[in-house]
C-alpha positions in Angstrom: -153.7 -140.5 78.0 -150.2 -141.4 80.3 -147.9 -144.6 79.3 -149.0 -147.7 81.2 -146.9 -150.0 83.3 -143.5 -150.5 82.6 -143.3 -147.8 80.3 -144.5 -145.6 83.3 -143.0 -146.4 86.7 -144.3 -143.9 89.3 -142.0 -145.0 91.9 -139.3 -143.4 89.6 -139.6 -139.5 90.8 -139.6 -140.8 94.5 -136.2 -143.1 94.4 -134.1 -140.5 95.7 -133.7 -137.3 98.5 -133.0 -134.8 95.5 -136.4 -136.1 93.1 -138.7 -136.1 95.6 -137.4 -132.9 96.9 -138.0 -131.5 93.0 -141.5 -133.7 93.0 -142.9 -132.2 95.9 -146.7 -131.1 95.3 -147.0 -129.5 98.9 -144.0 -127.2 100.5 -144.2 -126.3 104.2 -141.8 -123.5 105.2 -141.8 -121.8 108.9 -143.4 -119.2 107.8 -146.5 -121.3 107.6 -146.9 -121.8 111.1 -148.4 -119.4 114.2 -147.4 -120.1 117.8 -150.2 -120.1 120.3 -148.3 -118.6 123.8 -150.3 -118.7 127.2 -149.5 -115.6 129.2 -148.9 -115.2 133.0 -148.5 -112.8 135.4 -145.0 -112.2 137.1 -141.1 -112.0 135.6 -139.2 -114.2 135.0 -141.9 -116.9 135.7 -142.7 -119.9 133.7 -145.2 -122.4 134.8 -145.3 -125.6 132.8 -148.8 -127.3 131.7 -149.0 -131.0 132.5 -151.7 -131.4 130.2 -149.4 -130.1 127.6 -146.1 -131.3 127.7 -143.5 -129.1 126.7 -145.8 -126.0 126.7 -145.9 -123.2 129.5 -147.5 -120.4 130.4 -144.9 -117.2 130.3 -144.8 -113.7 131.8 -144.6 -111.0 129.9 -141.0 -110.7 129.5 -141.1 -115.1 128.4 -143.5 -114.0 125.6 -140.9 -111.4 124.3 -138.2 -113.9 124.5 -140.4 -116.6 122.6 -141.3 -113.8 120.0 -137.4 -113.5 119.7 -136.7 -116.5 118.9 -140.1 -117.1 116.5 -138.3 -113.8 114.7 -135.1 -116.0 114.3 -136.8 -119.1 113.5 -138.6 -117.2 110.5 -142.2 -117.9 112.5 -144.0 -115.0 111.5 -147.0 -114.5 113.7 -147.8 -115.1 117.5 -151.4 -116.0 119.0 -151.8 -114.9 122.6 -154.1 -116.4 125.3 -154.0 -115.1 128.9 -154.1 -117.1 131.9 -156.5 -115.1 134.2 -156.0 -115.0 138.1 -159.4 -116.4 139.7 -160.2 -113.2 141.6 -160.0 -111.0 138.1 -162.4 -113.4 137.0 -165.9 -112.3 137.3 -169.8 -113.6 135.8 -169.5 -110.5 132.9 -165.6 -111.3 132.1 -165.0 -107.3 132.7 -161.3 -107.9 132.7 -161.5 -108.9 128.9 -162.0 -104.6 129.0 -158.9 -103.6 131.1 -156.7 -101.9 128.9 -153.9 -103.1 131.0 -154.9 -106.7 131.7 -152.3 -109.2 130.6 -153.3 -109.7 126.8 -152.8 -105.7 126.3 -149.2 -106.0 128.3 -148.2 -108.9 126.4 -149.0 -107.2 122.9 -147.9 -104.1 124.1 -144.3 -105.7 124.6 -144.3 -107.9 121.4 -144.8 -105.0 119.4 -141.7 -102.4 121.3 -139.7 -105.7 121.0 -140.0 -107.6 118.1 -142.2 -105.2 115.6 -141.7 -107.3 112.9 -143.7 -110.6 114.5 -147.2 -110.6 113.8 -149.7 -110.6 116.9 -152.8 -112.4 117.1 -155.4 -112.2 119.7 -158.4 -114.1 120.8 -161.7 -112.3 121.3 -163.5 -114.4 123.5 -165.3 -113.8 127.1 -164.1 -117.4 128.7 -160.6 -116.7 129.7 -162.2 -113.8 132.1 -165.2 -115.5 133.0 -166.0 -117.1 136.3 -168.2 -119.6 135.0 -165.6 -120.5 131.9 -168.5 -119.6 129.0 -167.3 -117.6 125.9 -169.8 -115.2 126.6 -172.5 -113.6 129.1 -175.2 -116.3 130.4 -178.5 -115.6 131.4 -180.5 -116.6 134.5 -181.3 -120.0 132.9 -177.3 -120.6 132.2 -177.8 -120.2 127.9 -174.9 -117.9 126.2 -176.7 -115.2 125.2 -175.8 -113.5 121.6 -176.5 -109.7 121.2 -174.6 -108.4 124.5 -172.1 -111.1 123.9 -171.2 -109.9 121.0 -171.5 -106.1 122.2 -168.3 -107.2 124.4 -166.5 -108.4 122.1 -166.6 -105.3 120.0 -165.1 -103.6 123.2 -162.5 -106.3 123.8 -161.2 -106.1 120.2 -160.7 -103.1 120.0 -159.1 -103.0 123.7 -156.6 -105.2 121.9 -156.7 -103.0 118.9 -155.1 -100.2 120.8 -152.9 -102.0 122.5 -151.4 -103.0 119.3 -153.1 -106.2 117.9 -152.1 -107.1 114.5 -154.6 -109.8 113.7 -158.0 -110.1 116.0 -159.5 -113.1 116.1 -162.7 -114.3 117.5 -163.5 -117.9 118.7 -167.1 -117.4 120.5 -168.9 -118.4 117.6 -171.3 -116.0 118.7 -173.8 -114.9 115.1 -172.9 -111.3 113.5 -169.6 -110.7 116.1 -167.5 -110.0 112.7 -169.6 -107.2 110.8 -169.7 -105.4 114.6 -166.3 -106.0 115.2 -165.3 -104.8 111.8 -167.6 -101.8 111.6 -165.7 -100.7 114.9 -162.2 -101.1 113.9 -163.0 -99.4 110.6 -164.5 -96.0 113.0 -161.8 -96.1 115.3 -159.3 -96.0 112.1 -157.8 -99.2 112.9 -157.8 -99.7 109.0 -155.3 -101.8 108.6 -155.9 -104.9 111.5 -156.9 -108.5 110.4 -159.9 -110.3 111.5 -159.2 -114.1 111.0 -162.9 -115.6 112.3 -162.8 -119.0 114.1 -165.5 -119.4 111.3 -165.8 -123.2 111.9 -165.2 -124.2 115.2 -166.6 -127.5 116.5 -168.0 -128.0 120.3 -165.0 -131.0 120.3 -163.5 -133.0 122.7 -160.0 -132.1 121.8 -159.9 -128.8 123.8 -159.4 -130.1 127.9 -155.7 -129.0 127.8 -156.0 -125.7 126.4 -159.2 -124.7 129.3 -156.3 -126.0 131.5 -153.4 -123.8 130.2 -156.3 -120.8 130.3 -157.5 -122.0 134.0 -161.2 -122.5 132.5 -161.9 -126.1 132.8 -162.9 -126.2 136.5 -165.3 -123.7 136.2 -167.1 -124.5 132.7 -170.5 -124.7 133.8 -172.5 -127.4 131.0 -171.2 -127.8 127.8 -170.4 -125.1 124.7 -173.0 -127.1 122.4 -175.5 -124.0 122.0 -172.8 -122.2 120.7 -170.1 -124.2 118.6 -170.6 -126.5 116.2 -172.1 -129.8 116.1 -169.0 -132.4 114.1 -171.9 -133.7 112.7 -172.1 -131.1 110.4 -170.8 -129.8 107.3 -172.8 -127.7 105.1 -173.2 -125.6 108.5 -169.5 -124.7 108.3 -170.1 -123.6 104.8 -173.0 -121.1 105.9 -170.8 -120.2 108.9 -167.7 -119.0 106.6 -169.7 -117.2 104.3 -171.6 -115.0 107.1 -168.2 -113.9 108.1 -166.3 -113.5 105.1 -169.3 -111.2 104.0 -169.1 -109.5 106.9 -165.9 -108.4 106.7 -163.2 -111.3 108.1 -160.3 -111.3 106.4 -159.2 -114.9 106.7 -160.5 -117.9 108.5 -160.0 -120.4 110.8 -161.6 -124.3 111.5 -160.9 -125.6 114.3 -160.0 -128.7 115.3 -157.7 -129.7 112.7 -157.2 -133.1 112.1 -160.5 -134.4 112.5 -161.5 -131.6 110.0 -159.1 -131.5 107.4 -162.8 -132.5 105.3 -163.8 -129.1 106.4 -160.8 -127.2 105.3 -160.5 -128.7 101.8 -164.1 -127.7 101.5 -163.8 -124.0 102.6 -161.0 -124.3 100.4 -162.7 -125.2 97.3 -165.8 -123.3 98.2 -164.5 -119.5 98.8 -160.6 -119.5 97.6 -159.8 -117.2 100.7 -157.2 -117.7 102.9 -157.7 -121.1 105.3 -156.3 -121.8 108.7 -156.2 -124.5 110.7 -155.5 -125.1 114.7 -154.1 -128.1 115.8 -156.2 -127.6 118.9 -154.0 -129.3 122.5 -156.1 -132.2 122.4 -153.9 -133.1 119.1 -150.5 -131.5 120.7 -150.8 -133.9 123.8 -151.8 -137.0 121.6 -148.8 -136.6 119.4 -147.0 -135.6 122.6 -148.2 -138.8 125.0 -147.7 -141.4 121.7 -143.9 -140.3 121.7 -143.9 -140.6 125.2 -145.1 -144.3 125.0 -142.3 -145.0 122.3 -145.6 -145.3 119.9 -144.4 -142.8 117.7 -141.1 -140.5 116.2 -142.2 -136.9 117.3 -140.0 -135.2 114.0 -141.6 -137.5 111.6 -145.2 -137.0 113.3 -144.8 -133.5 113.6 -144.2 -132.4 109.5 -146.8 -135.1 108.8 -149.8 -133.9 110.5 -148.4 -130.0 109.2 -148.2 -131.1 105.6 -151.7 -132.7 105.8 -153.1 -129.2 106.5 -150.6 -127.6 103.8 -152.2 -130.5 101.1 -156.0 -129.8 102.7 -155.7 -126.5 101.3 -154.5 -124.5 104.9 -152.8 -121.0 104.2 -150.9 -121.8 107.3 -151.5 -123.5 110.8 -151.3 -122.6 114.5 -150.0 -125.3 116.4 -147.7 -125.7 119.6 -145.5 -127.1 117.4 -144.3 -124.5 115.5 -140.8 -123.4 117.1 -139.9 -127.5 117.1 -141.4 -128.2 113.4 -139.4 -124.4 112.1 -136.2 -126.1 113.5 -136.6 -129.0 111.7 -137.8 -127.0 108.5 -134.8 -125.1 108.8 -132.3 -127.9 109.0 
């Protein structure tokens, strides 16, 4: 039983900074936040991504002056995605293998650097394939599964020994985690994370970041067979608990916003660690509504970050996360 109206006046705790401050059900801090970084080749080069504004693709000695100043801002963790020069780009996505390619440089310096910044990596086929897929594709042109997944066991734990703190598929292809995981654990990589893209949608929100990757101009059909349909739900429920019992240490849905459904529901469901990406389709629309004068980019910003705190998120990677720390950190 509570005290009824005027007895009760809920719009007491919120009349001031200091009350709501001390009423505050949900806290977001910097060290919620992971900052995706698109790598280039080259020093001293930066190459900005008009379908990201503000966001650029950085050579390896731009990443270790971004994981600098994460360090500083108290971001803990970096996620890496390599920009792959056309003629390294071949129908098998070989380069994914090269133990010097520019993922293993980047992670390589990060971790001589800055030791104490987490690094993620994405274990996926489409930033080294010709024809943009996540994985190898048969005569017909359908992702197929088993030697997919083969190659990603050899590409995680390529990044593995380059010095990968967290691995992190996003093919989506079925039993990549218990593979992936049964080869870390015999190479004695004890120790590195697996956070699965567990629930990733086939979505409309990801143009920019094939862009930033150089994969949208050669994406041949669609990623439907694959990823899942944003019709569906309960699917994203089996889909986390396959990997979870095969051995993922955290996971991820992805999109975000359109999702946050999802992410309560893992939430609730498995009481594991929950992350969320606020995939470039979100970025840029937050991005080109402050350009417009349609919206206030610090305000819009915490918002959509605190609705994946409240969801149930652990944290979030979004390109927002060295401007939202500096507003966090007053």
């Amino acid at each position: 039983m509570t005290a009824s109206y005027p007895a009760l006046r809920l719009r007491r705790t919120r009349a001031s900074a200091w009350s709501r401050r001390l009423h505050a059900e949900t806290v977001l801090t910097p060290a919620d936040l992971i900052w995706p970084l698109f790598v280039a080749d080259g020093e001293g080069v930066e190459q900005p991504i008009a379908s990201l504004p503000g966001v650029s693709r950085w050579s390896v000695d731009g990443i270790v002056a971004r994981g600098r100043e994460a360090r500083d801002l108290g971001i803990p963790c970096l996620a890496l995605f390599p920009y792959t020069q056309p003629e390294r780009r071949t129908e098998d996505g070989r380069e994914a293998l090269n133990p010097d390619n520019l993922m293993c440089q980047a992670i390589r310096a990060l971790k001589d650097a800055v030791p104490e910044i987490g690094v993620l990596t994405d274990v996926a086929l489409d930033p080294y394939t010709s024809h943009g897929h996540d994985g190898l594709v048969d005569a017909a042109g359908y992702v197929v599964n088993d030697t997919t997944a083969e190659m990603l066991v050899a590409q995680a734990l390529n990044q593995a020994k380059a010095g990968a703190d967290i691995i992190a598929p996003s093919d989506m292809m079925d039993g990549r985690i218990g593979m992936i995981r049964s080869a870390l654990e015999a190479d004695s990589h004890h120790n590195v994370q697996i956070m699965s893209y567990a629930a990733k949608y086939a979505s409309a929100f990801y143009g920019p970041f094939r862009d930033a990757v150089g994969s949208r101009g050669l994406l041949k059909g669609d990623k439907k067979t694959y990823q899942m349909d944003s019709a569906n739900a309960e699917e994203a429920i089996r889909e986390v608990a396959m990997d979870l019992a095969e051995g993922a240490d955290t996971v991820m849905v992805k999109p975000g916003l359109p999702y946050l459904d999802i992410i309560a529901r893992v939430r609730q469901a498995f009481e594991v660690p929950v992350f969320a990406y606020q995939v470039s389709g979100e970025y840029a629309m937050i991005e080109h509504a402050v350009a417009a004068g349609a919206a206030e980019r610090d305000a819009m910003v915490l918002e959509t970050l605190m609705a994946f705190k409240r969801a149930g998120c652990s944290g979030v990677l979004t390109y927002h996360a060295a401007h939202a720390a500096k507003l966090l950190n007053g």
